[in-house]
Each structure stands twice: as C-alpha cells, then as structure tokens.
N, CA, C and O of each residue as an XYZ file, in Angstrom:
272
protein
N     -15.244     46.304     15.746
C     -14.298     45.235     15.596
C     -14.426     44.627     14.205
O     -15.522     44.374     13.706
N     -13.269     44.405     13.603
C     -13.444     43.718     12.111
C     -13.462     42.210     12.250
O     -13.571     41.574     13.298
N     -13.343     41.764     11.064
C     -13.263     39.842     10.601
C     -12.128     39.465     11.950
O     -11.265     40.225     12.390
N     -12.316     38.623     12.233
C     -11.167     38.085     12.852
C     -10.146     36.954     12.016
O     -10.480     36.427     10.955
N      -9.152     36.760     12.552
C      -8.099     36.359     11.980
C      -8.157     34.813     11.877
O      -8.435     34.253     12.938
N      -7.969     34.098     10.909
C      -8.176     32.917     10.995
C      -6.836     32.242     11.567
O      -5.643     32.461     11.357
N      -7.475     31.400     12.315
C      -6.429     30.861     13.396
C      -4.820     30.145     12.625
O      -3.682     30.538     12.880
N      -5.032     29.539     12.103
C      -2.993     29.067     11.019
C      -2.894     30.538     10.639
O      -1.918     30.488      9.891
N      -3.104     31.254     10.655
C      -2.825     32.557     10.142
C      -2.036     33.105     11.648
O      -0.826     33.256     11.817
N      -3.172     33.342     12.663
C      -2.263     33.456     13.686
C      -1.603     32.765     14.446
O      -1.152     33.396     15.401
N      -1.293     31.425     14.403
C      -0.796     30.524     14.430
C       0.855     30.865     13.685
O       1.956     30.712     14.214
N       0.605     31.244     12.632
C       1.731     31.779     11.894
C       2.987     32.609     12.474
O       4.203     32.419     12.478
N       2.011     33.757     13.031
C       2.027     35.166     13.264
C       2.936     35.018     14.983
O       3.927     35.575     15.455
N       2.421     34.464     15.254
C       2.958     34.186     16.655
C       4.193     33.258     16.584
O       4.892     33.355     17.592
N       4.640     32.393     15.668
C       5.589     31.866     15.597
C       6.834     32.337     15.037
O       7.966     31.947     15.324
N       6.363     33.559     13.887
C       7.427     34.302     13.753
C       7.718     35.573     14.794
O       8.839     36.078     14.851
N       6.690     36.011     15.551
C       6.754     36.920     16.779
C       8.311     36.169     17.937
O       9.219     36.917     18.298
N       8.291     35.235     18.174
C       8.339     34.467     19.075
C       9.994     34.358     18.779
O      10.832     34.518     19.666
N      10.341     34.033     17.257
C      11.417     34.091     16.822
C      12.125     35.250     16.811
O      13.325     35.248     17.086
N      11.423     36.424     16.476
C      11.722     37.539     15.849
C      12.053     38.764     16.953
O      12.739     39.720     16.589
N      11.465     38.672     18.482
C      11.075     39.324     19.658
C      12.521     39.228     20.286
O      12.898     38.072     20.481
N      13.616     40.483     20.726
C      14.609     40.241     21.431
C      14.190     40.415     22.662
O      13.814     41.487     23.138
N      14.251     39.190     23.307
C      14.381     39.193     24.597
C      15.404     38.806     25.343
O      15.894     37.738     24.978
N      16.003     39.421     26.470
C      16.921     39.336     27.671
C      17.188     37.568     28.027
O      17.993     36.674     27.766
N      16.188     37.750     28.631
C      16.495     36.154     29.110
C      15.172     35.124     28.404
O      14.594     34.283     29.094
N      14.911     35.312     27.265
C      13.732     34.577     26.396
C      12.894     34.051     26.769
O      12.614     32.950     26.295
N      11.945     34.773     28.044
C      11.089     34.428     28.581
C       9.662     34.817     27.559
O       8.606     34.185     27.569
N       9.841     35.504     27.075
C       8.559     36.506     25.996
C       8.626     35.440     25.086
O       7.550     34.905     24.820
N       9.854     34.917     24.431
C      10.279     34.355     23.351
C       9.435     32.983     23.721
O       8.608     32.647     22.873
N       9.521     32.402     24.549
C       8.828     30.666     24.586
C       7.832     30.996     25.082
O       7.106     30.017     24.909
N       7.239     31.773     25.633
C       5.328     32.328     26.060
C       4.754     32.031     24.841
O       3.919     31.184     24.522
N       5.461     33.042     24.094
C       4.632     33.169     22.626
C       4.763     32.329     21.692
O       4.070     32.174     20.686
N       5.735     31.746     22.068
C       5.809     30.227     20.871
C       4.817     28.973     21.794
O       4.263     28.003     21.278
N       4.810     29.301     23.090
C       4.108     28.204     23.763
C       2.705     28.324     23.166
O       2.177     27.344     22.641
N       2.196     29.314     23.226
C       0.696     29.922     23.109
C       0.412     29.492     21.505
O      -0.669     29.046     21.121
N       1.639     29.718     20.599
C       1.288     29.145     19.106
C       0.917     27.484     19.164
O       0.070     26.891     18.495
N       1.952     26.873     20.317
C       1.685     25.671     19.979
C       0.452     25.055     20.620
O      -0.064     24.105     20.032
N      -0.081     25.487     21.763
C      -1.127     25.368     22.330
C      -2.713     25.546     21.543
O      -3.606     24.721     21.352
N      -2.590     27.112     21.173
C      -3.502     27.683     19.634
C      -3.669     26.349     18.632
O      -4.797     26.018     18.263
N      -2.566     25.656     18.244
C      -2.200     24.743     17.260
C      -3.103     23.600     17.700
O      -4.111     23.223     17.103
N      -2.510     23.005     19.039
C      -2.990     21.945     19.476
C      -4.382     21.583     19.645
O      -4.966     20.516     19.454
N      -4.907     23.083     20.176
C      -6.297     22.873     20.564
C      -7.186     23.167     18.990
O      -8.416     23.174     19.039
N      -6.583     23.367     17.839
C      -7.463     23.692     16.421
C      -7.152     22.136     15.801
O      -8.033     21.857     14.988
N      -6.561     21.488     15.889
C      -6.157     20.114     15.936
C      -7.333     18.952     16.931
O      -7.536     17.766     16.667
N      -7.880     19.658     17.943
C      -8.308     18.721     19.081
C      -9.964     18.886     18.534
O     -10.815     17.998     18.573
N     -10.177     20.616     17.902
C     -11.299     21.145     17.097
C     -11.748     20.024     15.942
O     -12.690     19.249     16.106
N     -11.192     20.054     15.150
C     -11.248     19.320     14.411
C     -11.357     18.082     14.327
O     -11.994     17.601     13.391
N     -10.802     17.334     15.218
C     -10.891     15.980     15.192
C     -12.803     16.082     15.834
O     -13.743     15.380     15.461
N     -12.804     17.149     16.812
C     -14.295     16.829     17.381
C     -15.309     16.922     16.154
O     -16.300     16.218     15.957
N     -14.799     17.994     15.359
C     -16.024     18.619     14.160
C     -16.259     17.312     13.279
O     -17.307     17.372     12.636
N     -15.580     16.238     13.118
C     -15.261     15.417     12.112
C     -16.079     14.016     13.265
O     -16.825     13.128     12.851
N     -15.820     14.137     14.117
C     -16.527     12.931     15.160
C     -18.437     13.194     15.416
O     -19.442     12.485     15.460
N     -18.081     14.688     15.534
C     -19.630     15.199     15.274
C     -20.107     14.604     13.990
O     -21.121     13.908     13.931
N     -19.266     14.926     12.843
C     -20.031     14.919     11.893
C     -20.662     13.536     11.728
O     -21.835     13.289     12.006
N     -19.731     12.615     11.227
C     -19.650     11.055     11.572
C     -21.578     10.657     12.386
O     -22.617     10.232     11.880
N     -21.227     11.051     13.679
C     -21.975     10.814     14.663
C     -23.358     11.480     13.813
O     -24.434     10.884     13.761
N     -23.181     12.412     13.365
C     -24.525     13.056     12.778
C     -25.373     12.351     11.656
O     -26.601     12.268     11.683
N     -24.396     11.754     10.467
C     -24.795     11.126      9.632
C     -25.225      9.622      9.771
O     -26.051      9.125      9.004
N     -24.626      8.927     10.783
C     -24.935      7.431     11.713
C     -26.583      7.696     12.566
O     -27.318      6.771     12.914
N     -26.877      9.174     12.762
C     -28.116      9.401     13.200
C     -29.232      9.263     12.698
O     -30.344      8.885     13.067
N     -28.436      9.885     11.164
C     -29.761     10.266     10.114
C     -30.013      8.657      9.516
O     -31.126      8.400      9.057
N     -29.066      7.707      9.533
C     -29.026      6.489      8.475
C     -30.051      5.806      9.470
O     -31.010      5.304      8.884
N     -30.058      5.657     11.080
C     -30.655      5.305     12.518
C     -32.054      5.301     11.663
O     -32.744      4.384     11.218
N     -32.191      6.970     11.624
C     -33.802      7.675     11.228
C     -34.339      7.223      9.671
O     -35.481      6.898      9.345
N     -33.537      7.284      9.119
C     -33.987      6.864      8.062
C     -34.485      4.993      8.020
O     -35.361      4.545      7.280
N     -33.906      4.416      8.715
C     -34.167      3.121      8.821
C     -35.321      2.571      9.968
O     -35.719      1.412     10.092
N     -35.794      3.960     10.890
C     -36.722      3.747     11.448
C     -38.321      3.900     11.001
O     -39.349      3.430     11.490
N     -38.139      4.542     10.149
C     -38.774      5.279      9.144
C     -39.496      4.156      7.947
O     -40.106      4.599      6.974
C-alpha cells in the first residue's frame, strides 16, 4: 500500500466524483457528495480537538512549571 491521500485532497476528489457521476435517479450522486461533506465535517471536528489538545497541553506544562 502507498502514502495515503491527504484528506482536502480527497475531499476534493469526491466532490467532483459526485458532480461528474451520471446517475439515473442521483442516488450515487448525493452518497458521494454526502460522504465529502461528512469527510469535511469530521477533519473540521479533528482539528478543533488537535488545537484544544494542544492549548490543554501547554496550560499543563505552565501548571508544572509553576509547581516546580
């Protein structure tokens, strides 16, 4: 298995799929745009945690350092 794809990349990829895919009754068509926006939402929900971690991490060390 190679690198994997970085997610706005497929994020991308799926949104022009989604557009681009003829479907009958556009059931394929809003799956795959659903799944982009979902992909989206939850790298959005990532981030806000990575950034609350971080926060939380450095409020630890200032804790330690002042116990110190």
């Amino acid at each position: 298995m190679g690198a994997k794809t970085e997610t706005h990349i497929l994020i991308g990829a799926l949104k022009i799929l989604a557009n681009d895919i003829e479907s009958a009754d556009g059931v394929a068509n809003a799956c795959i745009y659903e799944a982009a926006q979902k992909l989206e939402e939850l790298e959005n929900k990532i981030m806000v945690l990575e950034n609350l971690n971080m926060e939380l991490g450095e409020e630890i060390s200032m804790h330690e350092l002042a116990d110190n």
